[in-house]
DOBA-667358 format. One line per 2 residues: number of its first residue (from 1); their letters; for each residue x negated, y, z negated of C-alpha. Coordinates in Angstrom, 2 decimals, padded with zeros to 5 digits, always signed. Last residue first. Layout:
<sites>
NUM> a> X,Y,Z ~ ...
</sites>
This chain:
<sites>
485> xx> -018.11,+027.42,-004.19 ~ -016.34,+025.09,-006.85
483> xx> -014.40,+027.76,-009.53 ~ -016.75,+028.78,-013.09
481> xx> -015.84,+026.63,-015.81 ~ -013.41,+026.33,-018.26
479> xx> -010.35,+026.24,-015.87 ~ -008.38,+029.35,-017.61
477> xx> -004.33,+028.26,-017.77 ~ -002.28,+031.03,-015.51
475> xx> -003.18,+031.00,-011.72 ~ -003.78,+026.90,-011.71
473> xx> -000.58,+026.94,-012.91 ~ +001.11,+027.77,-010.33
471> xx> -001.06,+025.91,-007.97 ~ -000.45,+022.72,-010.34
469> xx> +003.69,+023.28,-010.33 ~ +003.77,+023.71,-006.35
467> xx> +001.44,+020.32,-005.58 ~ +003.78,+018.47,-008.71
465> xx> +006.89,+019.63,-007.63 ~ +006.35,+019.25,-003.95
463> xx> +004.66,+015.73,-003.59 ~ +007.37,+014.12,-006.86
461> xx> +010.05,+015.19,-004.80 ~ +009.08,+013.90,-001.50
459> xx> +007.45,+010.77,-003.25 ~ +011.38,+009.83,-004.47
457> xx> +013.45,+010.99,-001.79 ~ +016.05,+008.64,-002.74
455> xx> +015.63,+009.01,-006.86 ~ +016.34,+012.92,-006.44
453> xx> +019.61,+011.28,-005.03 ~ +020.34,+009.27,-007.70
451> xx> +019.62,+011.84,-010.68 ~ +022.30,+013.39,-008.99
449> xx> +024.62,+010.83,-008.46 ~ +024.75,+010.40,-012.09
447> xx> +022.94,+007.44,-014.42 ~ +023.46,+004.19,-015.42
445> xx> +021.25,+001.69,-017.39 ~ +021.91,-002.21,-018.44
443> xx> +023.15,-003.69,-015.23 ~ +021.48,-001.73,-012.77
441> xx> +017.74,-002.07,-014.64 ~ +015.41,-001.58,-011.74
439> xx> +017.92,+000.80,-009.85 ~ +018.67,+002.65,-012.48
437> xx> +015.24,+003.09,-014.35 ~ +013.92,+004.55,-011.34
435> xx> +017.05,+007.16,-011.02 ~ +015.91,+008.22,-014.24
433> xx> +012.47,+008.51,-013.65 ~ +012.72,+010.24,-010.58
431> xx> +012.88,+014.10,-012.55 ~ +009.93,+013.12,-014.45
429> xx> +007.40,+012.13,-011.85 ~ +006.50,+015.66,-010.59
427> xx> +006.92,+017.23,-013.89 ~ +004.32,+015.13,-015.43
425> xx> +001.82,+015.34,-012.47 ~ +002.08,+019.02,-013.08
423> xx> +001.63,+018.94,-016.62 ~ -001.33,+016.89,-016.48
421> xx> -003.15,+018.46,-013.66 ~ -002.70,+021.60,-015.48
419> xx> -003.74,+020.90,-018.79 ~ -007.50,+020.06,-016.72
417> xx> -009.20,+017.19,-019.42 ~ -012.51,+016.57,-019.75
415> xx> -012.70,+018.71,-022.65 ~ -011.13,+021.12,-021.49
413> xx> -012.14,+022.23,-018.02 ~ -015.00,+020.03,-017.35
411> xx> -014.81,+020.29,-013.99 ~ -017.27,+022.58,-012.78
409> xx> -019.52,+021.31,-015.07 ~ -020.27,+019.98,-018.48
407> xx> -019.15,+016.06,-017.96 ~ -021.54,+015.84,-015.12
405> xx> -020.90,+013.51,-012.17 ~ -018.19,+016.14,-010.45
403> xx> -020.59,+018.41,-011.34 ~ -023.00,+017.17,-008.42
401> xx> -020.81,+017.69,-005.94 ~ -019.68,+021.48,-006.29
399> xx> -016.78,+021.10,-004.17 ~ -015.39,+023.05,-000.88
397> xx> -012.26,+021.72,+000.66 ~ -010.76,+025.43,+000.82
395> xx> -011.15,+024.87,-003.35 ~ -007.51,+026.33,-004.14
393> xx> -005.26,+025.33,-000.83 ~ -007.03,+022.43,+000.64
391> xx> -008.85,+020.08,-002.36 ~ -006.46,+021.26,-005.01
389> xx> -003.36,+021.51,-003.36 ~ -003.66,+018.38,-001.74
387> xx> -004.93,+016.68,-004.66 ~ -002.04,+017.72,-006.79
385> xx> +000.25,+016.82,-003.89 ~ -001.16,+013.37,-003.86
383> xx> -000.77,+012.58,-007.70 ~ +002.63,+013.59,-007.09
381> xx> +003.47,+011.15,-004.97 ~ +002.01,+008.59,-006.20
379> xx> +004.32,+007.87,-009.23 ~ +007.15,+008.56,-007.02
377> xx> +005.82,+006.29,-004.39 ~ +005.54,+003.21,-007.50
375> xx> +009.60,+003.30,-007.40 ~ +010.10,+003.34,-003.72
373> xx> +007.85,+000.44,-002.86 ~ +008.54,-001.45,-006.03
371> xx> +012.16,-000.72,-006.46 ~ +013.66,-000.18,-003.44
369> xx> +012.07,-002.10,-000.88 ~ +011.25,-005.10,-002.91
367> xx> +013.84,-005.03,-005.02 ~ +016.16,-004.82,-002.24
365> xx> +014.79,-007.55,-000.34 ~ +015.03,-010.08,-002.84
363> xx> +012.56,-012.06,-005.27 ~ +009.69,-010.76,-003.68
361> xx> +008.67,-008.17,-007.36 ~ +009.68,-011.84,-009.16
359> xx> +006.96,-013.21,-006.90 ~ +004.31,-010.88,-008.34
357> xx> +003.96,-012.46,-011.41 ~ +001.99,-009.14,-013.00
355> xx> -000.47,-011.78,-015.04 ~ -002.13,-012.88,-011.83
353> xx> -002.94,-009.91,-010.63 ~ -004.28,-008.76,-013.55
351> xx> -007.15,-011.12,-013.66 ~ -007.77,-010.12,-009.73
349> xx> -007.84,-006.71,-010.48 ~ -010.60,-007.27,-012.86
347> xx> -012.60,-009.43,-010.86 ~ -012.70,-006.45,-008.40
345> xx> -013.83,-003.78,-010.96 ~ -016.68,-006.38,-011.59
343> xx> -017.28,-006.57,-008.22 ~ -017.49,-002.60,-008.38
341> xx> -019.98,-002.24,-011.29 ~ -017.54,-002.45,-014.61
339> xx> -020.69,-001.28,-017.29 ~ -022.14,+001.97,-017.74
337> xx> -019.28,+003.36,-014.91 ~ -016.25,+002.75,-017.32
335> xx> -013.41,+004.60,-015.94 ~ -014.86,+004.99,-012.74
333> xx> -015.47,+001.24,-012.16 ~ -011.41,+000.72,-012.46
331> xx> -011.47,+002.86,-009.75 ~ -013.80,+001.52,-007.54
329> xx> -012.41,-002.13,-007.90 ~ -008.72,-000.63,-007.83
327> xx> -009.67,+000.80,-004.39 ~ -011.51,-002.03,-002.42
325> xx> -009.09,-004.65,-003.83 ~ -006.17,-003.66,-002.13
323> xx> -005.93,-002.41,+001.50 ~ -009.56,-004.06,+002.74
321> xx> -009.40,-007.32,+000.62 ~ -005.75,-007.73,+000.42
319> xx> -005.45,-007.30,+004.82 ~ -008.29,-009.66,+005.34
317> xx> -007.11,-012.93,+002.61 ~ -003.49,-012.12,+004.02
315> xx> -004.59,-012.77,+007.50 ~ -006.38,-014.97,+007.10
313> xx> -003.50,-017.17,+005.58 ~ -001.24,-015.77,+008.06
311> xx> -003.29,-017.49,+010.86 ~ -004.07,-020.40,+008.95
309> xx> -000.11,-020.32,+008.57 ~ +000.75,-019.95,+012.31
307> xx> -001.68,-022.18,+013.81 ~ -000.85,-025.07,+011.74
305> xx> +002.91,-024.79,+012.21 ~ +002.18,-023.92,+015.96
303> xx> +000.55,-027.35,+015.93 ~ +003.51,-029.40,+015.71
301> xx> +006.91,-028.02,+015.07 ~ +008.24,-024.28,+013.88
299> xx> +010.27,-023.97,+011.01 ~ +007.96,-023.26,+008.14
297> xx> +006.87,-020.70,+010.22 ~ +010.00,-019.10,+009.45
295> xx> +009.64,-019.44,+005.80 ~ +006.01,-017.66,+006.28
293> xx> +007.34,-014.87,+008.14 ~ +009.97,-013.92,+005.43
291> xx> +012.42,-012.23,+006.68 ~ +014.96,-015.23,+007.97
289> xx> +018.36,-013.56,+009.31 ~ +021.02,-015.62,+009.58
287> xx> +022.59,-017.80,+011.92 ~ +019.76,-020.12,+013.15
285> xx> +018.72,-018.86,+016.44 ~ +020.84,-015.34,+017.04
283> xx> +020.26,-014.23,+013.49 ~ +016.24,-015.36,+013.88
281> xx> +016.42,-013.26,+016.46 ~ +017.41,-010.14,+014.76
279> xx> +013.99,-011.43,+012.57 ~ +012.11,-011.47,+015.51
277> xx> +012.78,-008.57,+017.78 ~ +012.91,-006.72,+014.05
275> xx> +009.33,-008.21,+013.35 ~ +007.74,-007.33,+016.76
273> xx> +009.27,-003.71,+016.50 ~ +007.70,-003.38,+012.99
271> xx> +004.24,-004.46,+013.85 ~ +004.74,-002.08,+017.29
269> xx> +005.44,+000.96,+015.01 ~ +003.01,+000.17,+012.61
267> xx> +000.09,+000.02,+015.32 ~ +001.40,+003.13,+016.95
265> xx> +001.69,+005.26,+013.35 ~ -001.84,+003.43,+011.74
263> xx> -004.61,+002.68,+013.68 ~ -004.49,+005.24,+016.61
261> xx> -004.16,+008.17,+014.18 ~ -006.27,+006.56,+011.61
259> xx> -009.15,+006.34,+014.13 ~ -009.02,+009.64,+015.59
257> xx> -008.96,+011.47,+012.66 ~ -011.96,+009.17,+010.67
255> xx> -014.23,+009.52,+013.62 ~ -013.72,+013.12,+014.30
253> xx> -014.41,+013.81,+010.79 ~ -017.74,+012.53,+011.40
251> xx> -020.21,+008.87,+011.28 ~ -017.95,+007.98,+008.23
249> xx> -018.58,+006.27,+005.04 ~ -016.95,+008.14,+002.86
247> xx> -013.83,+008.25,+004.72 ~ -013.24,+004.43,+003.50
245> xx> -012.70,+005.33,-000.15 ~ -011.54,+008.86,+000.67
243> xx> -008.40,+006.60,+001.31 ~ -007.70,+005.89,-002.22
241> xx> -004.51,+008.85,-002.04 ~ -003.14,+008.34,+001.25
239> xx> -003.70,+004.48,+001.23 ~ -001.06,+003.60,-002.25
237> xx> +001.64,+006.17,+000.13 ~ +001.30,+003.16,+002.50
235> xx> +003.96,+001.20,+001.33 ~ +005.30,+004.43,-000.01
233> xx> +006.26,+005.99,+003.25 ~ +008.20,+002.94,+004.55
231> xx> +010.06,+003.52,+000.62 ~ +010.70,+006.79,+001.12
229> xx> +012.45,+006.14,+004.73 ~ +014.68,+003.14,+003.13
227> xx> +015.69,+005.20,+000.62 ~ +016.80,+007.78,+002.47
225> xx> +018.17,+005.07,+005.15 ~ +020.52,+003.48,+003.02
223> xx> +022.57,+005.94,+001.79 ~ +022.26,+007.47,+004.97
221> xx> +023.83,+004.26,+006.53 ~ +027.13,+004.06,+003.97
219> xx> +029.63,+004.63,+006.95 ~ +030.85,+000.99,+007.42
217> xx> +028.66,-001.22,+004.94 ~ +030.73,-004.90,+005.67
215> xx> +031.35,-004.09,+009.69 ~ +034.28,-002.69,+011.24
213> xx> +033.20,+000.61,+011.93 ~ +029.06,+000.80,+012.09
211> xx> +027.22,+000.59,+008.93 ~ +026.62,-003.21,+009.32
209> xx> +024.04,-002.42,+012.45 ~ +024.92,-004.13,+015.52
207> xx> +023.53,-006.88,+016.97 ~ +023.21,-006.39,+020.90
205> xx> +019.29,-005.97,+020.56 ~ +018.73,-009.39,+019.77
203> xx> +021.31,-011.14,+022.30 ~ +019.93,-008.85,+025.14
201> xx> +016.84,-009.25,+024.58 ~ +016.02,-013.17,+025.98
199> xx> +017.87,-016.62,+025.31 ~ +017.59,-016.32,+021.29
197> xx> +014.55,-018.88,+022.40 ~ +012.81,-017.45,+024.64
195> xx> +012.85,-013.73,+023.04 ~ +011.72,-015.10,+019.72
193> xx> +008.98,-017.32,+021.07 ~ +007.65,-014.18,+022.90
191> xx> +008.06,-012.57,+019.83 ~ +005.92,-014.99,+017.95
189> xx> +003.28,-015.19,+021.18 ~ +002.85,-011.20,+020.82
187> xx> +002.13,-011.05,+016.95 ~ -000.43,-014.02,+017.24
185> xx> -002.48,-011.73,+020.21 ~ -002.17,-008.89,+017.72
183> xx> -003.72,-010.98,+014.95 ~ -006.63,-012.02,+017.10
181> xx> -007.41,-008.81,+018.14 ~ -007.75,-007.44,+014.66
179> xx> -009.88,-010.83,+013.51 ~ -013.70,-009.67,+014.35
177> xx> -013.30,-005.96,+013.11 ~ -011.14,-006.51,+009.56
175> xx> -013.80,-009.63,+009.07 ~ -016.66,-007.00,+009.58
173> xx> -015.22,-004.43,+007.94 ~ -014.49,-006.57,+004.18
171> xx> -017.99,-007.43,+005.11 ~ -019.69,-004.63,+004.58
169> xx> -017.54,-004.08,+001.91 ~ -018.44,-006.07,-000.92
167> xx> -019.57,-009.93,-000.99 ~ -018.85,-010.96,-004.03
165> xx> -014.82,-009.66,-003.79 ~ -014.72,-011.88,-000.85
163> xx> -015.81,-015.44,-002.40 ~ -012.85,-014.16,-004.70
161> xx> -010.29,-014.34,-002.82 ~ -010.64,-018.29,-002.20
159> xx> -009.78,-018.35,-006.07 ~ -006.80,-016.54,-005.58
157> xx> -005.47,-018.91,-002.88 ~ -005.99,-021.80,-005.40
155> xx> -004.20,-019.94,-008.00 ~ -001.15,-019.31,-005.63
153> xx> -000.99,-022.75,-004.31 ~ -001.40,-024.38,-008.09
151> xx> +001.97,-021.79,-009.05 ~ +003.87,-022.92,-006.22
149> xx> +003.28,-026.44,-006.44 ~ +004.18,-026.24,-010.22
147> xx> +007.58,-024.44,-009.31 ~ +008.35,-020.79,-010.06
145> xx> +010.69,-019.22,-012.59 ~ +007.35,-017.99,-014.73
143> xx> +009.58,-018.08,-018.16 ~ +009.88,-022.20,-017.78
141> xx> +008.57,-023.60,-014.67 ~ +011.29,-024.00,-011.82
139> xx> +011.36,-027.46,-010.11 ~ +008.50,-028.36,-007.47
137> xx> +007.47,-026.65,-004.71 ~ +005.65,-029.85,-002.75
135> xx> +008.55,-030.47,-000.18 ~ +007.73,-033.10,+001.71
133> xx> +006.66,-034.00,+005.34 ~ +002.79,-034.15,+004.99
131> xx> +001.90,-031.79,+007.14 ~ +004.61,-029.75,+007.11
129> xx> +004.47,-029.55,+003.24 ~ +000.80,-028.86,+003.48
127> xx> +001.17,-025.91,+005.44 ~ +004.36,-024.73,+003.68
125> xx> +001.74,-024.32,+000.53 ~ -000.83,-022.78,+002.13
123> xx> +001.46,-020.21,+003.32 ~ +003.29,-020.00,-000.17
121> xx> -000.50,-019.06,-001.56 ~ -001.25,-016.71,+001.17
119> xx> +001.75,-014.86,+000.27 ~ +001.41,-015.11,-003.60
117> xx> -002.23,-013.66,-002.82 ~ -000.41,-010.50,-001.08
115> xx> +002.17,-010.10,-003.44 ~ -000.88,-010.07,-006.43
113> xx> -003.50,-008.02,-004.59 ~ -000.40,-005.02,-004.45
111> xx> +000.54,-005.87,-007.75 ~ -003.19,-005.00,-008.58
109> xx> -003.05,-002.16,-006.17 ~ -000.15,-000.34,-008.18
107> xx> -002.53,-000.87,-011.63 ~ -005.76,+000.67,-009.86
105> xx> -003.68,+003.90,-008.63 ~ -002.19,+004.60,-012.11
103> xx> -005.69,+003.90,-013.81 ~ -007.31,+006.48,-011.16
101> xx> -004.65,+008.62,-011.93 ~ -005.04,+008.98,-015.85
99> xx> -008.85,+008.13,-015.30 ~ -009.17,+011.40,-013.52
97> xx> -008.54,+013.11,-016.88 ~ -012.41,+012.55,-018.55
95> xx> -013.96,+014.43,-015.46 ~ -011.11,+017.03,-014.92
93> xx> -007.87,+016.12,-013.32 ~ -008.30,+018.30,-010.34
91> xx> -011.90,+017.79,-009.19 ~ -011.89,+015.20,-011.27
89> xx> -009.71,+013.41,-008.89 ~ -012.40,+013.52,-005.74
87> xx> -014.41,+010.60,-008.39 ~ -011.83,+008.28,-008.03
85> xx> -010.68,+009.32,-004.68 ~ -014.56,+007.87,-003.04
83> xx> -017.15,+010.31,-002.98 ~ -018.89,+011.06,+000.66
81> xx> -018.25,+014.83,+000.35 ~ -017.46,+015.63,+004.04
79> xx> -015.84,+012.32,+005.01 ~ -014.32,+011.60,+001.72
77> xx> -012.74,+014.93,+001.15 ~ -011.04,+014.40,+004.90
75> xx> -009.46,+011.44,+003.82 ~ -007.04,+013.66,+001.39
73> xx> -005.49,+015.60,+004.61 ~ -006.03,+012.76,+006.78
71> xx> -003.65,+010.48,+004.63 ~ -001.85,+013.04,+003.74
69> xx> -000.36,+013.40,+007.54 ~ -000.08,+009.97,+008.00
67> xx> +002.32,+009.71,+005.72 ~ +004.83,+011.29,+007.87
65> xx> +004.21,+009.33,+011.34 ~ +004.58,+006.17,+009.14
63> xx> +007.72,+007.02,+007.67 ~ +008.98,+007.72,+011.32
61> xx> +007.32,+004.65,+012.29 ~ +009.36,+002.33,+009.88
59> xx> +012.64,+004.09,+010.47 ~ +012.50,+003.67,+014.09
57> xx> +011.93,-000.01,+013.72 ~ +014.67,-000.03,+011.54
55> xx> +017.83,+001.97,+013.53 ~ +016.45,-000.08,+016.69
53> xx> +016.84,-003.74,+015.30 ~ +019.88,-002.71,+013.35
51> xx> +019.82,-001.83,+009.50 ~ +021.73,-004.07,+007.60
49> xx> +019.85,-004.58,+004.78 ~ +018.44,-007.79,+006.28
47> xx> +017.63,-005.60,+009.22 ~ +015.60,-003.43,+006.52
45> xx> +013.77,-006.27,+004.87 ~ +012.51,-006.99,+008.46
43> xx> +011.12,-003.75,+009.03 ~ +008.90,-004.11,+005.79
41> xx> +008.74,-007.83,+005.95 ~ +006.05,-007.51,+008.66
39> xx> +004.40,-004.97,+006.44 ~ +004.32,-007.18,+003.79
37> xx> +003.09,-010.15,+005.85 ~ +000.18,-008.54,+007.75
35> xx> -000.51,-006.86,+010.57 ~ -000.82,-003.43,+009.15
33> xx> -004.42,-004.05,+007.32 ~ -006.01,-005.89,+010.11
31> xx> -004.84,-002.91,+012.74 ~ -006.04,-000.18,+010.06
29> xx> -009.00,-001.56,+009.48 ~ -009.64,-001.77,+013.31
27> xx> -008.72,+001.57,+014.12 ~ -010.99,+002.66,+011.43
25> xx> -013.57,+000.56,+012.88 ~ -013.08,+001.95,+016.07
23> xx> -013.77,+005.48,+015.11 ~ -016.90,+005.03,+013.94
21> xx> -018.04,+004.01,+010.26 ~ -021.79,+004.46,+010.29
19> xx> -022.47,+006.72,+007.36 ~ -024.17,+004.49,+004.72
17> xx> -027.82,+005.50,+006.47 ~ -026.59,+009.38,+005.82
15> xx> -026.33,+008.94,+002.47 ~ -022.55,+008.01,+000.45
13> xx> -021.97,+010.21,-002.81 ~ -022.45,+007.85,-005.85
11> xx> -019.18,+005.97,-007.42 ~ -021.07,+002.46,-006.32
9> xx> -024.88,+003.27,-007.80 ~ -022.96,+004.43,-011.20
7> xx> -021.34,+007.80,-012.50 ~ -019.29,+009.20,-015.13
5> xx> -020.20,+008.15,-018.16 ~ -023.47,+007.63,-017.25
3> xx> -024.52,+010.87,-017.08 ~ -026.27,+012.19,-014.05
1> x> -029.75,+013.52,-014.25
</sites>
């Protein structure tokens, strides 16, 4: 019997009829999931820190390339096991402390479902402005800092959401599937508008870089590009731990590998060349550099203004779905199996998105790159390394299954609760926490260089201590129960 605490029909291992996932779907998911706003603005943001078209495309893959690497690592558990990472936690957490980094995972996906449904709402928004020749923003509302139009656009978007978060996964696939080569056709007519009309390559790639001599940030690039590099690994740093969530249901290993290396490192290199082409275009065009796709659709004429925001707009609804709302739904399940189901979990992390007012975490490119991408990686971080160490290096990706539904087996530890999992995690994120509170708070908190540049490689430091501090002491605090086999 399994107890209810702990398990429900959504948190239960995947059968072999659920296993039909090939390696094209994951290339898929990963295709809809990457061509999408955020990660457009992800290179973008860069140029706009100065970063040249090369120096931040290259920076973008190179994060890429490096997160991939826990992303098959932890994806593998959900392949072989079929559990999703809320219930592969208590393998490490216990059965009562995976909520601790389930919760942490569900609340960074909820600002995560809230960017992405401000997007969609400031597409449909510009759509309608075109249209009807006006702007429809509307003067600031007290405390939110937004206009009425802007506000009504973002609820309306939210509520088309939710016809999505009814229908569960299956579909979240199917709509990832049918509009992946659709988005990549969009993504090649927008820089072949770019080239055109900066009057071909040569005027995009000839802007330099501000770091170089002469230019406003001469010889302060490495104090942007550490940062910058943590933060590309971040964006998807929120996939490498929930990604046993999608593993679970497929065919083989073979299938998951393959398809997340195609999907993700090529696919986010060429998302992130096709938005510095632009954006260093965009320079050459208007004068300055626009990051925002939707603002620079906002520009076009005729029916490319249409085409370009329903575009985005499905975009946005396809990419939230699959990248946000699939993982805090099953993790906000696991904390309460008996009752939040996984569309409940969903309607959940829609209620929260809204209350996060996710277009003050937009409000510049800096505190979008280096403060929510780079702050929320060093509380992932070490969640990941805890796993990793767990799952590869002390288990040898064996697990006893069925205790991870029981709250008096393998991983019961203490009362629910491993001491080591805590500890470690808390160690890991400690030493970035001043550095954190730095950059969010400049004017009201200063700390050393030091604490700065633990605060650069942010997951990188919260990854080692926490994977080396859990197999220590792994060795030295008793686990309760007898070791997975």
């Amino acid at each position: 019997m399994h107890d209810a605490t702990l398990w429900n029909p959504d948190l239960a291992p995947t059968g072999p009829a659920q296993r039909s996932w090939a390696w094209y779907h994951y290339a898929a998911l990963w295709i809809g999931m990457i061509v999408a706003v955020p990660a457009w603005m992800l290179a973008a943001g860069l140029i706009d820190q100065g970063m040249s078209a090369t120096q931040a495309a290259l920076t973008v893959l190179l994060g890429n390339l490096i997160v991939l690497v826990p992303m098959l690592l932890i994806g593998h558990a959900g392949a072989r096991h079929g559990i999703p990472y809320a219930v592969l936690v208590r393998a490490s957490f216990g059965t009562t402390g995976a909520r601790l980094p389930a919760l942490a995972r569900a609340l960074v996906a909820c600002g995560w479902y809230g960017i992405q449904t401000w997007i969609g709402g400031e597409a449909l928004l510009t759509l309608l402005g075109v249209l009807i020749g006006a702007d429809l923003r509307g003067g600031p509302l007290p405390m939110l800092g937004i206009g009425i139009g802007q506000l009504v656009a973002f609820l309306v978007f939210w509520s088309i959401q939710l016809f999505f978060v009814r229908k569960g996964l299956l579909t979240i696939r199917r709509l990832e599937t049918w509009t992946a080569p659709v988005k990549i056709l969009v993504c090649i007519a927008l820089v072949w508008w770019a080239v055109h009309a900066a009057g071909g390559l040569g005027p995009i790639l000839s802007e330099p870089s501000e770091f170089v001599p002469g230019m406003p940030r001469e010889g302060r690039f490495w104090q942007t590009f550490w940062p910058a590099l943590t933060a590309m690994i971040g964006y998807w740093a929120t996939l490498a731990l929930n990604i046993p969530d999608f593993t679970r249901f497929a065919r083989s290993q073979r299938d998951q590998i393959i398809g997340q290396s195609i999907g993700l490192p090529p696919m986010m290199g060429l998302i992130a060349l096709a938005s510095v082409i632009t954006t260093s275009a965009t320079v050459v065009i208007y004068g300055h550099a626009i990051w925002d796709p939707v603002a620079l659709s906002g520009r076009f004429e005729g029916p490319l203004v249409l085409l370009g925001l329903i575009v985005i707009s499905v975009d946005t609804i396809s990419c939230n779905i699959a990248a946000n709302l699939v993982s805090s739904a099953y993790d906000f399940s696991s904390i309460w199996p008996a009752r939040i189901s996984y569309r409940t979990g969903g309607m959940i992390t829609a209620g929260i998105a809204i209350l996060m007012m996710p277009w003050k975490l937009l409000a510049s490119t800096g505190g979008y790159i280096f403060v929510w991408l780079a702050g929320y990686s060093a509380l992932l971080g070490p969640i990941a390394g805890i796993l990793i160490a767990d799952y590869w290096l002390i288990r040898r990706t064996a697990l006893q299954v069925e205790d991870l539904y029981r709250p008096d087996g393998a991983y019961a530890y203490r009362g629910g609760w491993n001491p080591a999992a805590l500890i470690a995690f808390a160690a890991g994120v400690l030493p970035n926490l001043p550095g954190f509170l730095a950059v969010a708070a400049p004017k009201a908190i200063t700390v050393g260089p030091f604490w700065m540049a633990i605060y650069t490689w942010a997951w990188f430091v919260g990854l080692a201590i926490a994977g080396v501090a859990y197999l220590g002491l792994m060795r030295v605090i008793p686990r309760g129960a007898a070791p997975a086999t």
